[in-house]
C-alpha positions as YAML, in Angstrom:
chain: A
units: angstrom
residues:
- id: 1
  name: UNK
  ca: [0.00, 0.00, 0.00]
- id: 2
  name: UNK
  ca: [1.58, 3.42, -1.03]
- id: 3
  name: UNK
  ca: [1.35, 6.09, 1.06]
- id: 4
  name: UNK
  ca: [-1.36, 8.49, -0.53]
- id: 5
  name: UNK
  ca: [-3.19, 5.41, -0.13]
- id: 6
  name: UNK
  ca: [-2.46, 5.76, 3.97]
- id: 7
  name: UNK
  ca: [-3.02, 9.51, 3.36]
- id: 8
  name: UNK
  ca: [-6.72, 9.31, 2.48]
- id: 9
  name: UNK
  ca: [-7.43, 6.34, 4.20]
- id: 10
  name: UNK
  ca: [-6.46, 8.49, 7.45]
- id: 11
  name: UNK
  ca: [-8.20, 12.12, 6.09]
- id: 12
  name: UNK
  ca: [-11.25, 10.03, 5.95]
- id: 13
  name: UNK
  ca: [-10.94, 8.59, 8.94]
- id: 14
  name: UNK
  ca: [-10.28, 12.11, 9.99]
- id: 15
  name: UNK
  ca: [-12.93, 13.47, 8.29]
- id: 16
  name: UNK
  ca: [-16.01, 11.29, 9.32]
- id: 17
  name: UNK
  ca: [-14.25, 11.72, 13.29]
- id: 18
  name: UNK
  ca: [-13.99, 8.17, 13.96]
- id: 19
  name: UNK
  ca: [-11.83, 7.16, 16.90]
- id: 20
  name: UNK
  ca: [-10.37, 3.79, 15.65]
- id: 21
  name: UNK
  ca: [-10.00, 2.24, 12.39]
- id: 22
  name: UNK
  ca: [-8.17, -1.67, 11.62]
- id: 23
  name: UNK
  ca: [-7.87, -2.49, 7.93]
- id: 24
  name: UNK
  ca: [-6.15, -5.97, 7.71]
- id: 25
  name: UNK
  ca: [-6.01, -7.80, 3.77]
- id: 26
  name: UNK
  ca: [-3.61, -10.36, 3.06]
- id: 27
  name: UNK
  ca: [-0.32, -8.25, 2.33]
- id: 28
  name: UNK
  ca: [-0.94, -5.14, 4.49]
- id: 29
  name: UNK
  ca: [-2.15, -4.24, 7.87]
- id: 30
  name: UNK
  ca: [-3.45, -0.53, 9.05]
- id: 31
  name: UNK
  ca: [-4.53, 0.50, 12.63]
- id: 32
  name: UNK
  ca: [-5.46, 3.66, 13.35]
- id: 33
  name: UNK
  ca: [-6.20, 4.84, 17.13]
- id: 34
  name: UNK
  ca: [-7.04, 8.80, 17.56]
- id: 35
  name: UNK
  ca: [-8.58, 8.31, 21.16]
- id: 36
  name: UNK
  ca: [-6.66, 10.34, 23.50]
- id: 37
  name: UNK
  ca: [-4.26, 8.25, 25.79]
- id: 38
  name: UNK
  ca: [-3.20, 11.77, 28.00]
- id: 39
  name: UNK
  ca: [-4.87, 15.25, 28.56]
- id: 40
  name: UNK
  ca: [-1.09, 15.85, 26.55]
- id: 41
  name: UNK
  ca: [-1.56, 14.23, 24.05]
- id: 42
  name: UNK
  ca: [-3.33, 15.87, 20.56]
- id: 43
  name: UNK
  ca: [-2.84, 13.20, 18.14]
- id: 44
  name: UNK
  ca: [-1.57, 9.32, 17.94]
- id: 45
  name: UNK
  ca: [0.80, 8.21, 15.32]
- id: 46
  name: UNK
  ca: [-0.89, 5.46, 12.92]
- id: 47
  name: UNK
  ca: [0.66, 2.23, 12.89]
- id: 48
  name: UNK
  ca: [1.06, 0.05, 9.40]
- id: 49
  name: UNK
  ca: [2.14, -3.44, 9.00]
- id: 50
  name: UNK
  ca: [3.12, -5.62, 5.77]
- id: 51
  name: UNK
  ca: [3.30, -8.89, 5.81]
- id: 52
  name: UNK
  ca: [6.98, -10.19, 5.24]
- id: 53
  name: UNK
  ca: [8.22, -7.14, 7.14]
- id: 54
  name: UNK
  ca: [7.96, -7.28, 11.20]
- id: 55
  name: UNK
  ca: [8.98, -3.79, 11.52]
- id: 56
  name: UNK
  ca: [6.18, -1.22, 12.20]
- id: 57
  name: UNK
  ca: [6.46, 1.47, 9.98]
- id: 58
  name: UNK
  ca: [5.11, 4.99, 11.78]
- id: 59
  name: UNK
  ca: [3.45, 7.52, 9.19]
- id: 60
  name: UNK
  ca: [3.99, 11.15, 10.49]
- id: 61
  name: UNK
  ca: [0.24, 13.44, 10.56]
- id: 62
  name: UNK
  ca: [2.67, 16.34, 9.93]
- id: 63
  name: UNK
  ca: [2.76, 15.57, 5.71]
- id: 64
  name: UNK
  ca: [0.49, 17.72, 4.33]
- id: 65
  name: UNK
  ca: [-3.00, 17.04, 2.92]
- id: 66
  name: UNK
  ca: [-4.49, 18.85, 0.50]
- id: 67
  name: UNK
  ca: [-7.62, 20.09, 1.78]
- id: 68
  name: UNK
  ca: [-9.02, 21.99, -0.67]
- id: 69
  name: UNK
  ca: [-9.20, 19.45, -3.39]
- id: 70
  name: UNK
  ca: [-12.42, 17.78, -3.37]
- id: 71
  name: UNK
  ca: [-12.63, 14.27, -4.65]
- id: 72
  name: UNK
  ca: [-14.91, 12.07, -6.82]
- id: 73
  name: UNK
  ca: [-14.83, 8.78, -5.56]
- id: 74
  name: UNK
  ca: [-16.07, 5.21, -7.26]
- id: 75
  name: UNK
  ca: [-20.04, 4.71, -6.89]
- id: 76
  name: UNK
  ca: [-18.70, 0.59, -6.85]
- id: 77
  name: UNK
  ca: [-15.98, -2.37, -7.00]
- id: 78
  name: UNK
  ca: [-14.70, -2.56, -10.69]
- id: 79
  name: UNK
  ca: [-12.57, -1.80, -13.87]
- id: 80
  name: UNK
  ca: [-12.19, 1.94, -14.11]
- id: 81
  name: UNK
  ca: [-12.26, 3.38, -17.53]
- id: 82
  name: UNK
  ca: [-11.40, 6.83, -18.82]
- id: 83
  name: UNK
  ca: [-13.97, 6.12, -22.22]
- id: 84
  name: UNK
  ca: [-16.50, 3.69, -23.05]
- id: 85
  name: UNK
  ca: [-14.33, 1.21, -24.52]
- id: 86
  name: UNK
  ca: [-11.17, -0.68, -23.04]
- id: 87
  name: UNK
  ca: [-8.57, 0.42, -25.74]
- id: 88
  name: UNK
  ca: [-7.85, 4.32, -24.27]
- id: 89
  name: UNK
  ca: [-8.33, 6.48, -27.34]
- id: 90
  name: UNK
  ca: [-10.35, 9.57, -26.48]
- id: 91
  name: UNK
  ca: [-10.81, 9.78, -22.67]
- id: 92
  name: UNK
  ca: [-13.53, 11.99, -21.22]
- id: 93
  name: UNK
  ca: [-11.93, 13.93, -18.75]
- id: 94
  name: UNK
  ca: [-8.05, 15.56, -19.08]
- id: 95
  name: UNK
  ca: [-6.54, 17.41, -16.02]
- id: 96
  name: UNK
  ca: [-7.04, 20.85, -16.26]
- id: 97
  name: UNK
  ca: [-10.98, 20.27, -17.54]
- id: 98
  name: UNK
  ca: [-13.63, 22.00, -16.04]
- id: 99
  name: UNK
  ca: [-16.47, 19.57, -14.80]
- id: 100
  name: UNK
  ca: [-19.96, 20.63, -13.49]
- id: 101
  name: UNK
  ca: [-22.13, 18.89, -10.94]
- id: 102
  name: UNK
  ca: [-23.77, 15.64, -13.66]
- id: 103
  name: UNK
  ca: [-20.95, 15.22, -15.76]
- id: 104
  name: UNK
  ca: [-19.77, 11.43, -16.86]
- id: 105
  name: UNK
  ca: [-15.86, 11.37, -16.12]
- id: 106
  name: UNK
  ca: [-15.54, 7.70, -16.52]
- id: 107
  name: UNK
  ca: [-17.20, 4.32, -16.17]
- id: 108
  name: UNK
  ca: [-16.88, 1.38, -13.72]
- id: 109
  name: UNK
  ca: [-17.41, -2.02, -15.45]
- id: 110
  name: UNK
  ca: [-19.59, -4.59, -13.04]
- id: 111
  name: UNK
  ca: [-20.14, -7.90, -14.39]
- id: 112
  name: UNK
  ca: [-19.46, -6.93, -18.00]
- id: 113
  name: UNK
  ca: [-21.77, -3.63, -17.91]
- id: 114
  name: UNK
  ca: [-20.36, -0.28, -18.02]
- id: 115
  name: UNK
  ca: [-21.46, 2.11, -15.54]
- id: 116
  name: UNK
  ca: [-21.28, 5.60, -15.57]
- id: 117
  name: UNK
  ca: [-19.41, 7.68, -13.01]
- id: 118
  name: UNK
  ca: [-20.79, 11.03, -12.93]
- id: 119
  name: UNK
  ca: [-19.47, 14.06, -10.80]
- id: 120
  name: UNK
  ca: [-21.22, 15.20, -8.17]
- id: 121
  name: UNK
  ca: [-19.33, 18.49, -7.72]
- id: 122
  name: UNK
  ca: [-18.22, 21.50, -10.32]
- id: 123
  name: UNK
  ca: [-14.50, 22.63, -10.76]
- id: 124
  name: UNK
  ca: [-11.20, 21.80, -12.66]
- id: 125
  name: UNK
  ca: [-9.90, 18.32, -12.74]
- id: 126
  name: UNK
  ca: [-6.34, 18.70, -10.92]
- id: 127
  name: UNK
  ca: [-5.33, 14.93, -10.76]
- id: 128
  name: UNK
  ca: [-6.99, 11.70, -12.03]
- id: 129
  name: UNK
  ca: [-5.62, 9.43, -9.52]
- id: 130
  name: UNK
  ca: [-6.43, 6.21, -11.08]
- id: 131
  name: UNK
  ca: [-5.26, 4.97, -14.62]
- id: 132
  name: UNK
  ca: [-7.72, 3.91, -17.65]
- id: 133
  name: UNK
  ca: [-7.82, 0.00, -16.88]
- id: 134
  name: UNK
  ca: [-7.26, -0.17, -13.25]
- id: 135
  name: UNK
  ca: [-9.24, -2.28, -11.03]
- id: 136
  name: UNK
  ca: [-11.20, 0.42, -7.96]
- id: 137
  name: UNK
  ca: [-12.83, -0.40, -4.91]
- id: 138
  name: UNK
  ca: [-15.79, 1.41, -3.42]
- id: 139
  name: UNK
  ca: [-15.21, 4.88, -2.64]
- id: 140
  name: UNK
  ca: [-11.66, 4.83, -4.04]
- id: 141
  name: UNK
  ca: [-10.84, 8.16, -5.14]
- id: 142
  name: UNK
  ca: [-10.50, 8.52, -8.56]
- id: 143
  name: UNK
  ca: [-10.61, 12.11, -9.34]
- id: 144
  name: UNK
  ca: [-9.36, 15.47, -7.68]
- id: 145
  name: UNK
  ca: [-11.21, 18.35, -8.35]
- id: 146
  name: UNK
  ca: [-10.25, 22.10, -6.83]
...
């Protein structure tokens, strides 16, 4: 698991103010803990394990997050397409469009039918996190928007 992965797996933890949070798959552990242990104490370092390595690794709150970017995120579990075919010829959305609240930006293929992913927010694309082709689970960010 990279670590913008761990970055907005921890702003949404964050964000929806939930104390603890275990994610546990076959290769990769997370545990995060923001109870307070001491009246001292503001915030708890997050703990992440891989399997294979018996270290734990500590991720530092102090890298920065960008706030102001909002996110569209995958409506479901699938393929993640940039067009409405699998060979990437003309895709949709480019970074630096402009997208209002409606707009198809990609598609999610289910069980061999193409979904649309439609934006529920208007501004400029700044990143499309995930590539044409990639597999996406639900509420994976796929697209920033500022």
């Amino acid at each position: 698991m990279d670590i913008k992965k761990i970055e907005e797996v921890i702003k949404l933890v964050k964000s929806n103010d939930v104390k603890k949070f275990k994610y546990k798959d076959n290769k990769n552990e997370i545990e995060l803990d923001f109870t307070e242990q001491s009246n001292n104490q503001n915030n708890s370092t997050p703990v992440i394990q891989s399997e294979g390595n018996s270290q734990d690794k500590s991720i530092s709150e102090n890298n920065p997050l960008n706030d102001s970017a909002k996110t569209i995120t995958s409506p479901m579990v699938g393929t993640f397409f940039l067009q409405d075919s699998k060979e990437l010829t003309d895709p949709i959305i480019q970074v630096g469009d402009n997208i209002k609240s409606g707009d198809v930006i990609g598609y999610v293929e289910a069980m061999k039918v193409m979904n649309e992913v439609t934006s529920d927010i208007d501004g400029e694309i700044t990143d499309i996190v995930v590539e044409h082709g990639t597999n996406v689970e639900y509420d994976q960010v796929l697209v920033k928007v500022k």
